[in-house]
C-alpha positions in Angstrom: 127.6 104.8 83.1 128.5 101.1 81.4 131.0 100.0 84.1 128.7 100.9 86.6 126.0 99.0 85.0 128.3 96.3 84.4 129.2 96.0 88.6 125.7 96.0 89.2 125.1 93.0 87.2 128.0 91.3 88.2 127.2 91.9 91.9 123.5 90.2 91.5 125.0 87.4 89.7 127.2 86.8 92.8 124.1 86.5 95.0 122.8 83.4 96.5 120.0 81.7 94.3 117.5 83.3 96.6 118.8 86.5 96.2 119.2 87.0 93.3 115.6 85.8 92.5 114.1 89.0 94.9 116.3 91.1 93.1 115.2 89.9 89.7 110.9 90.6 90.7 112.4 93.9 92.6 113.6 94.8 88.9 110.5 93.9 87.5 108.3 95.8 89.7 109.8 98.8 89.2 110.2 98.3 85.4 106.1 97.9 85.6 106.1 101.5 87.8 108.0 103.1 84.6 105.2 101.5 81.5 102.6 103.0 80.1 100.5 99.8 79.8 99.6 98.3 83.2 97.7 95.2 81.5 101.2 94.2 79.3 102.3 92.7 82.8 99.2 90.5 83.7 98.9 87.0 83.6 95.9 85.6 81.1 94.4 84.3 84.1 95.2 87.2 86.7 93.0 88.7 89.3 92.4 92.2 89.4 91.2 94.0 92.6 90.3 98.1 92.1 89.3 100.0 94.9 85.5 100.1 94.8 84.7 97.8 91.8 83.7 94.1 91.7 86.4 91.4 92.0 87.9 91.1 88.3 89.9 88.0 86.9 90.8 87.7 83.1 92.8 89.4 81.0 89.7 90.9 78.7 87.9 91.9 81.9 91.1 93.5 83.3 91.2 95.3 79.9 87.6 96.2 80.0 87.6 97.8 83.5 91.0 99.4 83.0 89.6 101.1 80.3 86.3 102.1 82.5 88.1 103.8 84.9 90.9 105.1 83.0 94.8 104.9 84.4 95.5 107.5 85.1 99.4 109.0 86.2 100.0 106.4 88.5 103.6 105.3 89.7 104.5 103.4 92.3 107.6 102.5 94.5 108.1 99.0 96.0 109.3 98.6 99.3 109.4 94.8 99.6 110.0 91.9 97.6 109.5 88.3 98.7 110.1 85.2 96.2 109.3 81.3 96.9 112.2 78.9 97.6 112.2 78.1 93.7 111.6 81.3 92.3 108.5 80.8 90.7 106.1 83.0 92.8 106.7 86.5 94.9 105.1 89.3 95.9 105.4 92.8 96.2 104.1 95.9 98.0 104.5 99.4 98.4 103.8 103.1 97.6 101.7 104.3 94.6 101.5 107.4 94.1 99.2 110.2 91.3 100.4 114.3 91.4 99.6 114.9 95.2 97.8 111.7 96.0 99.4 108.5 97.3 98.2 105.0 98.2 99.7 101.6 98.8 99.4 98.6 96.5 100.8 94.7 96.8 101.0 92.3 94.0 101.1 88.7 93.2 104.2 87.3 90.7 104.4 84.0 88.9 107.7 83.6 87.1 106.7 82.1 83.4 109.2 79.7 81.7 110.6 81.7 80.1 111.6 83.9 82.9 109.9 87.2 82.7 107.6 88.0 85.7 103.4 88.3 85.6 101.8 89.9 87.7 98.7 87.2 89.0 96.6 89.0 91.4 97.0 93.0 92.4 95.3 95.3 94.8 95.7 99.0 96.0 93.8 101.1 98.2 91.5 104.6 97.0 94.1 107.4 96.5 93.9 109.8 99.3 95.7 113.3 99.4 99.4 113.2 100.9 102.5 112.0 100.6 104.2 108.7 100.3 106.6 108.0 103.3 110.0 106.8 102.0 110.4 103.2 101.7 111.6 101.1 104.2 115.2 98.9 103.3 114.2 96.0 101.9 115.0 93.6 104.4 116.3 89.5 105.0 113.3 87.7 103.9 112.1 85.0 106.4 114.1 81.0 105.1 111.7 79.3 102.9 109.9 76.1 104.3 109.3 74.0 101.4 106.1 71.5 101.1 103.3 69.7 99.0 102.9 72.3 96.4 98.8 71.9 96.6 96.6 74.9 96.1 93.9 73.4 98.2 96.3 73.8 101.4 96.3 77.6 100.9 92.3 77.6 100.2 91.3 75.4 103.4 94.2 77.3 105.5 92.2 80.9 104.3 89.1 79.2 105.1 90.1 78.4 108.5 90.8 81.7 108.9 87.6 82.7 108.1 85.6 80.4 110.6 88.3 81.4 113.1 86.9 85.2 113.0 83.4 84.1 112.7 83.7 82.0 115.7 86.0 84.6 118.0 85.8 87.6 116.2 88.6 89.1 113.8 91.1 90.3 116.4 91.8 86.8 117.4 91.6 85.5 114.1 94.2 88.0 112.7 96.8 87.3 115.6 96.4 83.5 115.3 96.9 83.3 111.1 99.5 86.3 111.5 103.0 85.3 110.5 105.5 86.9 113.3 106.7 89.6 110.1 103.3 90.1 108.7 102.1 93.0 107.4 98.2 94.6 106.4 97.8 97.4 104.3 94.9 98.5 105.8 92.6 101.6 104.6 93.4 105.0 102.4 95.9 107.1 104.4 97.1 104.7 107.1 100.3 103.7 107.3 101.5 100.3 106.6 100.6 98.1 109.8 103.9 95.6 110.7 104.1 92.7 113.1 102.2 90.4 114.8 100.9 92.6 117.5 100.6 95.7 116.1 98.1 94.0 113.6 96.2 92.8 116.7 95.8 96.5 118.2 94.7 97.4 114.7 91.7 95.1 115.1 91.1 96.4 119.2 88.2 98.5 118.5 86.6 96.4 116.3 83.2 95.9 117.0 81.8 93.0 118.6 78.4 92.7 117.2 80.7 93.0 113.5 81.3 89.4 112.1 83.9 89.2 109.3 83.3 86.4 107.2 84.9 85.5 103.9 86.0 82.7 101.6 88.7 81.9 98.5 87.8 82.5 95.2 91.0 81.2 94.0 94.6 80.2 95.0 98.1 80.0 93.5 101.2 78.3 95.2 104.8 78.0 94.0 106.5 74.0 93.5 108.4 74.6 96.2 105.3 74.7 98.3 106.7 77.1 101.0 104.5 80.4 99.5 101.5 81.2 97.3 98.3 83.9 96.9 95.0 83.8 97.7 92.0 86.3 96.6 88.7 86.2 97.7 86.0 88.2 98.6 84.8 88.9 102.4 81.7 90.9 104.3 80.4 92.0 107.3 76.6 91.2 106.4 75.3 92.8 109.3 76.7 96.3 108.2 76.0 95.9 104.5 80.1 96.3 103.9 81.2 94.0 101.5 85.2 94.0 100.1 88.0 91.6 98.4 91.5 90.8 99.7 94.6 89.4 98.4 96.6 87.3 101.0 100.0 86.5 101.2 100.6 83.1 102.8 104.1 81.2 103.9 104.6 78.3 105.2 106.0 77.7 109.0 108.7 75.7 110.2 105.9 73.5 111.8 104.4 73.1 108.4 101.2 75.4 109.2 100.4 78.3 106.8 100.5 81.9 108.7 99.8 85.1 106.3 102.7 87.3 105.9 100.4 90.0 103.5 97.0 91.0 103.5 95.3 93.8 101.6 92.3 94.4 99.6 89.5 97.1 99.3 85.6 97.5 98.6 83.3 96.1 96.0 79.9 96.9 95.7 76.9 94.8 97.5 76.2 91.3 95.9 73.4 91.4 93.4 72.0 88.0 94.8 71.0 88.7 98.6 71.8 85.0 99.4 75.7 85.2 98.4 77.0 84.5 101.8 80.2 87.2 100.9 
């Protein structure tokens, strides 16, 4: 088995910078689907969002609803990996998976100095019985667009968002923020939803009188300035349905920001009536 294991490292070294960054969070992903211990890959500062449960962020409050709802068997299997321009930040998603129950899941990295991988913001969606479909190759990753690396682009870019589907409703919000390659994990049991339009048919029937709103809690970009995170938490007042997402954006040759991964879940009803998310 060595000289294989030897060609495989000598064939990622040979990869362009890039390349050989995806393959490194890749390797990292999948080494987090084999621990036992979930929270050993968090970041102090990391965002947690579990199906169901209030928006999380903090290593002890990771720990403290981690141990509230137990861990359960789960595995998981990524299906893509995306880094930024100077490998600091990527993300993930894919298939989890617990005895005959499967889900999805997509994660936010931040490569630390030393240059092991933390995870900075994750979500799944609720378990549901079935079966995971094989993954998908892992595909030629969209050329990076570098610029300012300020957080406060990605936060008034997801805001804009926001007013966008208040103002015209979340079908026309979605298409106009949707990179041409996005993807939305949308709910329990659905397949992964790919492209541009095929997100926009996701949102046909939904209803009128329905007004999405929601806003950035917080926001994390790479130096490079060409991709970073956001998590926040969103509603639909009207219908007493309140969630959280995690957002994928990249930046576009024009310099715009356009979301290439969205995904999140439900969180119980605001204890404060007036919280406008």
């Amino acid at each position: 088995m060595r000289p294989i294991w030897l060609l495989a490292l000598l064939v990622t070294a040979a990869l362009p910078d890039r390349e050989r960054d995806r393959a490194a969070l890749l390797a990292a992903d999948r080494e987090l689907a084999r621990s036992t211990t979930l929270l050993n890959a968090f970041a102090e500062d990391a965002a947690y969002l579990y199906p169901g449960a209030r928006l999380v962020r903090g290593k002890s409050a990771i720990r403290a609803l981690l141990d509230s709802v137990g861990g359960g068997d789960l595995t998981w299997t990524p299906e893509y990996v995306d880094v930024s321009d100077d490998g600091t930040v990527g993300y993930t998603y894919g298939w989890t998976r617990a005895a005959d129950q499967q889900g999805k899941y997509m994660a936010c990295w931040r490569r630390r100095d030393g240059g092991s991988w933390m995870v900075t913001a994750y979500t799944r969606t609720k378990l549901v019985p079935g079966t995971a479909p094989a993954p998908a190759a892992l595909g030629v990753a969209a050329a990076p667009v570098r610029g300012p690396a300020d957080s406060r682009q990605l936060k008034s870019a997801d805001s804009a968002f926001a007013a966008l589907s208040v103002a015209r409703g979340a079908q026309a919000a979605f298409v106009a923020f949707a990179a041409s390659e996005a993807i939305l994990l949308g709910p329990p049991g659905a397949p992964i939803t790919r492209g541009r339009e095929a997100i926009g048919a996701a949102f046909a029937e939904f209803p009128k009188d329905a007004v999405l709103d929601w806003g950035p809690v917080t926001a994390d970009i790479a130096g490079s300035g060409d991709l970073g995170c956001t998590v926040g938490e969103a509603s639909i007042s009207a219908r007493n349905s309140y969630s959280k997402y995690l957002t994928v954006w990249k930046r576009q040759a024009d310099g715009t920001w356009k979301f290439v991964a969205d995904g999140g879940n439900a969180r119980p009803a605001p204890t404060d009536a007036r919280v406008p998310h």
